[in-house]
N, C-alpha and C positions, 0 to 999 in steps of 0.2 A: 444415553441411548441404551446403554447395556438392561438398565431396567424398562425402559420404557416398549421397548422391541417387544419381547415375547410379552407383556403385556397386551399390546396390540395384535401379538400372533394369537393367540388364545382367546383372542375376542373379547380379551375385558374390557374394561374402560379403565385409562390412562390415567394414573396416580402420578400425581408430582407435589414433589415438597417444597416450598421455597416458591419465589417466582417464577414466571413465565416470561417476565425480562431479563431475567440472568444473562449474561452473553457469557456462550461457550466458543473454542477456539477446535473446529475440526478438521483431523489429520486424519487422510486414509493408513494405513496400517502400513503396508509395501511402502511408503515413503516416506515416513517412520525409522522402518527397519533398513533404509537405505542410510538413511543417516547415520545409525548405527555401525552398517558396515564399513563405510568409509574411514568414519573417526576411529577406527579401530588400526589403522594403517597412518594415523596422522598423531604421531609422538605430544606434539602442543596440548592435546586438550585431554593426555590421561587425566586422571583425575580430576577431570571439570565436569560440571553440571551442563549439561545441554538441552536448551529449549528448542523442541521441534514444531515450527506453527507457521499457517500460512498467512496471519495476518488479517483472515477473513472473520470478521467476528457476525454468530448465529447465536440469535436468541432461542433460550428454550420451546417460547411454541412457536417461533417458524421450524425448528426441527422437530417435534408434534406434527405441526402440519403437514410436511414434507414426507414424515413415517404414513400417516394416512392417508393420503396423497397415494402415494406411490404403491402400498397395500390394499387400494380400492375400497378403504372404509367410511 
């Protein structure tokens, strides 16, 4: 999304590398950084890898879509 956004801001046309059925895994940021905060008060998982995800999987061009969609393009 990070490339594909101001791609669409600036009215270009939407470069993508790879497939279009890729499935990505999207996390809003604030709930993210919630988890973050938490584990920082729970001694168990110092030094653990933590996966944040909500189990929703979105293919790249439903989230394409969803960019122009929403950006009236």
């Amino acid at each position: 999304m990070n490339v594909m956004l101001p791609q669409l801001l600036a009215g270009d046309q939407v470069v993508v590398k790879g497939s279009l059925g890729r499935v990505q895994g999207i996390v809003y940021v604030k709930d993210a950084s919630d988890v973050v905060c938490k584990s920082i008060y729970m001694p168990e998982v110092f030094g653990q890898i933590i996966n944040v995800g909500t189990g929703n999987r979105t293919t790249i061009w439903d989230l394409v879509y969803a960019l122009i969609r929403v950006l009236g393009r």
